[in-house]
C-alpha positions as CSV (number, residue, x, y, z in Angstrom):
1,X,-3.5,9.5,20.7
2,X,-2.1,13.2,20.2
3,X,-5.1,15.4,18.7
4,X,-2.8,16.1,15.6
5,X,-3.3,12.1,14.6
6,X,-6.9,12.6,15.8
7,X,-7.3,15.1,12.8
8,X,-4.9,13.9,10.2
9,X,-7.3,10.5,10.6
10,X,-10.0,12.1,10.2
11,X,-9.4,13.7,7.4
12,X,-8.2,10.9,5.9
13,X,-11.3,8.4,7.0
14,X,-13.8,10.8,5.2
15,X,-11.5,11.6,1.9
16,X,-10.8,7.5,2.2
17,X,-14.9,6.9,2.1
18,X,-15.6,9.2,-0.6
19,X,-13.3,8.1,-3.0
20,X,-15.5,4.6,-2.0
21,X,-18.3,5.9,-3.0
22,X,-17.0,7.9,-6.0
23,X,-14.7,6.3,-8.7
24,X,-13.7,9.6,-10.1
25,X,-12.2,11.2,-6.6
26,X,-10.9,7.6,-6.1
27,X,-8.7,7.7,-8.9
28,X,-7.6,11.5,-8.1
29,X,-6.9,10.4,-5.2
30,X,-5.0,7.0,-5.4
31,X,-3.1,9.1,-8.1
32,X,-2.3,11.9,-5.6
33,X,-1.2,9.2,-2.8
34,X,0.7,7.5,-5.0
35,X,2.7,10.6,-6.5
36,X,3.7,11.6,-2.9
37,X,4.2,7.9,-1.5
38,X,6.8,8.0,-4.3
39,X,8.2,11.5,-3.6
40,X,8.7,10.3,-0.1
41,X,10.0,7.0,-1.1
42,X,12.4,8.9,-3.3
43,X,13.4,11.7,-0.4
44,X,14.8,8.8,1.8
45,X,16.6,7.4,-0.9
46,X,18.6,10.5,-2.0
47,X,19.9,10.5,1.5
48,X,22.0,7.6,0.9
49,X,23.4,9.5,-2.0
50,X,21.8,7.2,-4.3
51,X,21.3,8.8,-8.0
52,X,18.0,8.3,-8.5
53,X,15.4,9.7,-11.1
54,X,13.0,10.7,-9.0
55,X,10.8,13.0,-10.9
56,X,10.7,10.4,-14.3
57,X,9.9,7.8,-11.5
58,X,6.8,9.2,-10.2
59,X,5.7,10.5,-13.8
60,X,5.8,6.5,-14.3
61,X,4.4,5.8,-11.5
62,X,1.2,7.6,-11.3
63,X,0.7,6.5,-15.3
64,X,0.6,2.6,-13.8
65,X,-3.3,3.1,-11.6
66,X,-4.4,5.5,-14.5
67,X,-3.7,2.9,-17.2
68,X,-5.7,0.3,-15.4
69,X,-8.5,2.9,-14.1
70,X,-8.7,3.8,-18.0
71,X,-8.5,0.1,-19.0
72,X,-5.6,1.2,-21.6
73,X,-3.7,-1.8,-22.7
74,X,-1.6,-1.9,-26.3
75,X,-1.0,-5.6,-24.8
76,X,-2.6,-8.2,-23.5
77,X,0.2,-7.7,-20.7
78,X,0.4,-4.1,-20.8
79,X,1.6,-3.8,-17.3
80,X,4.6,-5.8,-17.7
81,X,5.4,-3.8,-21.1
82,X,4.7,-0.6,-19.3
83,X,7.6,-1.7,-17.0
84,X,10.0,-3.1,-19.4
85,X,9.6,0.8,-21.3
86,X,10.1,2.3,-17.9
87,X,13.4,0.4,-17.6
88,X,14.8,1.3,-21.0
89,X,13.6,5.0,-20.5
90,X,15.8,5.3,-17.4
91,X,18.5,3.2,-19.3
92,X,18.7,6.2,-22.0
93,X,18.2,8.7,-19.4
94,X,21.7,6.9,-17.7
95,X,23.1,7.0,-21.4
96,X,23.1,10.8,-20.8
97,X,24.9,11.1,-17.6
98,X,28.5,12.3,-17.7
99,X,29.0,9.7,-14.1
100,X,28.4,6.6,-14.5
101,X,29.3,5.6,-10.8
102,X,26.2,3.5,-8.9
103,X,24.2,3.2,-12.3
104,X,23.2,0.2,-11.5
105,X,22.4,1.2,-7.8
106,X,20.1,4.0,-9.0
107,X,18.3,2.9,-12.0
108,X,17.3,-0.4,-9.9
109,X,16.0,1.7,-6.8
110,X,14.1,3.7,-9.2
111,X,12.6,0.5,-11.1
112,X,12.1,-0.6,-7.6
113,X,10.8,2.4,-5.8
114,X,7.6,2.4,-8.8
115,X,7.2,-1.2,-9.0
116,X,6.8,-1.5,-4.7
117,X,5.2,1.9,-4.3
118,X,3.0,2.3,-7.6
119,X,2.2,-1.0,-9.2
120,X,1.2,-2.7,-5.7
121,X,-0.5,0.0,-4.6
122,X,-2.5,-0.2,-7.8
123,X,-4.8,-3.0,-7.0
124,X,-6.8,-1.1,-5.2
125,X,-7.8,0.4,-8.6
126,X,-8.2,-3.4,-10.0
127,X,-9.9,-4.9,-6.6
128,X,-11.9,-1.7,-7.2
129,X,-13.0,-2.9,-10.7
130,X,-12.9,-6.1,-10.3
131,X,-16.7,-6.4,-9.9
132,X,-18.8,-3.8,-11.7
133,X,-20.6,-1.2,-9.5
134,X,-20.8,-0.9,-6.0
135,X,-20.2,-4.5,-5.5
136,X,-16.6,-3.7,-6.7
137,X,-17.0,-0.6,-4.4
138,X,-17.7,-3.1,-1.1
139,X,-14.9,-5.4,-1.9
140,X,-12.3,-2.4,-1.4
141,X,-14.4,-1.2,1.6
142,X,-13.3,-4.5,3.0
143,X,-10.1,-4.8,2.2
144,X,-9.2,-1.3,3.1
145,X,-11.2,-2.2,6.8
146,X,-9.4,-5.5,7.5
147,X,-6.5,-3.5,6.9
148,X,-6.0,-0.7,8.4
149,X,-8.5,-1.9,11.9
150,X,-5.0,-4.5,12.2
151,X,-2.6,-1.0,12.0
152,X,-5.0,0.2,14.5
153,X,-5.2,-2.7,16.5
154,X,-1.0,-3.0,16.7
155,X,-0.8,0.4,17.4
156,X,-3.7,0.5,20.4
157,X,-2.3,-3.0,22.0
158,X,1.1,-2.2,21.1
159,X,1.9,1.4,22.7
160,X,-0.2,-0.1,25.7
161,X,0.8,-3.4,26.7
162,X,3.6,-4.1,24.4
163,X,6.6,-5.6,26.3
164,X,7.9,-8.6,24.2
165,X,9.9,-7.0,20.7
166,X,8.7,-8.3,17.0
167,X,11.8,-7.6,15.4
168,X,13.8,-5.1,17.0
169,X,16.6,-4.6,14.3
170,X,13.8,-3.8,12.1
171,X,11.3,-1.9,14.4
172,X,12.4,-1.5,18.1
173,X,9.0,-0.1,19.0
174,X,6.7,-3.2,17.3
175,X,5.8,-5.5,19.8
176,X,4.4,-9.3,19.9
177,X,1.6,-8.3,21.7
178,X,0.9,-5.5,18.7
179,X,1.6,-8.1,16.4
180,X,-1.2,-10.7,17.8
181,X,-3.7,-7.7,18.4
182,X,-3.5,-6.7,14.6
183,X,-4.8,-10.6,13.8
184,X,-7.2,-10.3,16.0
185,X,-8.3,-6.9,15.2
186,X,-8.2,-8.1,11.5
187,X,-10.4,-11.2,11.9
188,X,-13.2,-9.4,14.1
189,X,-13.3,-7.1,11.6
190,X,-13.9,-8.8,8.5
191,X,-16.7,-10.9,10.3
192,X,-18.4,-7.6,11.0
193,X,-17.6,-6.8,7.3
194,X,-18.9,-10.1,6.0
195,X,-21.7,-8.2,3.9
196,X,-19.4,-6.1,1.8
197,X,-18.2,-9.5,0.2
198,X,-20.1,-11.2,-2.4
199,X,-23.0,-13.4,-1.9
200,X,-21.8,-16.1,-4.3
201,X,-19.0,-17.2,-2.5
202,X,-19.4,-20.1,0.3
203,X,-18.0,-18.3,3.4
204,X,-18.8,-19.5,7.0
205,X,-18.0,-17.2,10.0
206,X,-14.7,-19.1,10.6
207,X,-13.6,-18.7,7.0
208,X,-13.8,-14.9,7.5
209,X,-12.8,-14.6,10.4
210,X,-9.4,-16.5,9.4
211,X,-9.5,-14.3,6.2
212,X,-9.4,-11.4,8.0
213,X,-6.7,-12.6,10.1
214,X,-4.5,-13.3,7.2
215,X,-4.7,-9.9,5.3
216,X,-3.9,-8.6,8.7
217,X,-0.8,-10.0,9.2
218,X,0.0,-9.7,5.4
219,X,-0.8,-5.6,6.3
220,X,1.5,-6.2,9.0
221,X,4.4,-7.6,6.6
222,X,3.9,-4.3,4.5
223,X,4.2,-2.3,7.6
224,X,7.3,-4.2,8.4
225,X,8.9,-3.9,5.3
226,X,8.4,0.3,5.6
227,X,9.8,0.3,9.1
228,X,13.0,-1.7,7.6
229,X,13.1,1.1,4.7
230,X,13.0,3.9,7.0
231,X,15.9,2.5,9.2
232,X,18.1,1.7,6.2
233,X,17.8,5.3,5.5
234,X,17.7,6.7,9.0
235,X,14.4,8.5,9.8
236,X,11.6,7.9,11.8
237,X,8.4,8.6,9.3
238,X,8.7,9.1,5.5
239,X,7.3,12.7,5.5
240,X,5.5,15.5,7.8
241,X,2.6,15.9,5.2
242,X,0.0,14.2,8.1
243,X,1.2,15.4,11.4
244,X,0.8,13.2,14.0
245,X,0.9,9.9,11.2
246,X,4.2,11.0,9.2
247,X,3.9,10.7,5.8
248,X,1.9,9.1,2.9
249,X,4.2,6.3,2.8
250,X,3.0,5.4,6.7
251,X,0.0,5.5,6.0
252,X,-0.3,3.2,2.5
253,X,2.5,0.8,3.9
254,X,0.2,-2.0,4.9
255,X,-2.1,-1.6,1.8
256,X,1.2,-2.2,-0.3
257,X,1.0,-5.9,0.7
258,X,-2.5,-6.2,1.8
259,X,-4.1,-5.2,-1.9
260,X,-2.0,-7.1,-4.4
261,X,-2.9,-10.4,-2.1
262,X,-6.3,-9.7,-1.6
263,X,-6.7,-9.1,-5.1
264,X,-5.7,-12.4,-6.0
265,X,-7.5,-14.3,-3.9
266,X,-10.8,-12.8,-5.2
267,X,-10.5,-12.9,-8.6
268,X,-9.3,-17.1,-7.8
269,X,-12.2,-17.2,-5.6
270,X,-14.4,-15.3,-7.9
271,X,-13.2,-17.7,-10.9
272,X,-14.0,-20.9,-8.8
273,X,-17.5,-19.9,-8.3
């Protein structure tokens, strides 16, 4: 590991534990990773010569985790209005475009772009509410350590003993062996985790272990779906911003899919109890 990664990780571990412990900085800082995730998301598009709105897009987007953070709702399914308005906005916004070429094309990447960047990385705001206190504050500890220990895992495994392809039209350099080392990597580490999750629910060490192992490999899918991104669009990493890791988007790509599922299951298992 290149001593550039060494220090971007670093950084990030400690700002990442922080925002944990403090739901002030958290919210500053989901906001700020989600502003540049979707300035990076963006970037890639516009080399396709896509006519995006990038700048209205990321305004939206980073009003998505503050609206749930502030618990602002006109609704009852305020999100889902949120949206809709987002659509027509870029709607009028097309109305005023002399070229009318790929409208279609470019308000849809731009609905898309908030919706896959924004709204699903806003969980982690609603996981991190979801109970009140720090009990809300250990259930995103978890998830965040199931999570990212699989990227870790795929990566370790991978660059060292990788030989067999995942998907190599997708990812040429994600291997099998990557692949089975992130579920494992994912299940050891939501046993050692098992205290961050709350003591009303049933679990025995196998139930853990195979719920780390899932939110693993859903990380995984997230990771997947980035890599398939960033080839439709030619480039290796979505931005320089963390040498040594690429951009904000590399970073968040597993939490994309890890945190929307992981939310859902708690609040069911949460309800059941």
């Amino acid at each position: 590991m290149s001593r550039q990664r060494i220090t971007s990780s670093t950084i990030m571990v400690a700002l990442t534990a922080f925002a944990i412990i403090n739901e002030w900085f958290f919210i500053a800082f989901v906001i700020a990773l989600t502003a540049g995730a979707l300035y990076e998301f963006f970037y890639l598009v516009k080399k396709k010569d896509i006519p995006i709105y990038s700048y209205v897009g990321i305004f939206i987007g980073i009003l998505i985790p503050l609206s749930i953070f502030t618990k602002f709702e006109l609704t009852k399914n305020w999100e889902l209005l949120f949206i809709v308005l987002g659509f027509l906005l870029l709607l009028l916004l097309q109305f005023s475009r002399k070229d009318n070429r790929n409208a279609i094309i470019g308000i849809s990447t731009t609905l898309f772009g908030i919706l896959y960047v924004s709204w699903f990385f806003s969980f982690l705001v609603k996981i991190r509410l979801l109970i009140p206190g720090i009990d809300g504050a250990r259930l995103l500890a978890f998830i965040l350590l199931v999570t990212k220990s699989a990227d870790i895992g795929a990566l370790i495994i991978g660059s060292r003993f990788g030989k067999h392809a995942l998907i190599p039209k997708i990812s040429p350099k994600k291997s099998a062996e990557g692949w089975w080392a992130s579920l494992l990597f994912g299940g050891i580490t939501a046993v050692l985790c098992w205290p961050l999750l709350p003591p009303e629910i049933p679990y025995t060490l196998a139930s853990v272990f195979f719920v780390g192992v899932f939110f693993g490999a859903v990380g995984q899918l997230g990771d997947l779906s980035e890599s398939m991104i960033k080839r439709d669009c030619n480039v290796k990493d979505s931005g320089k911003l963390l040498p040594g890791m690429g951009g904000i988007l590399d970073v968040i790509d597993s939490l994309l899919f890890s945190a929307p599922a992981f939310y859902l299951y708690m609040s069911s298992a949460l309800h059941a109890t």
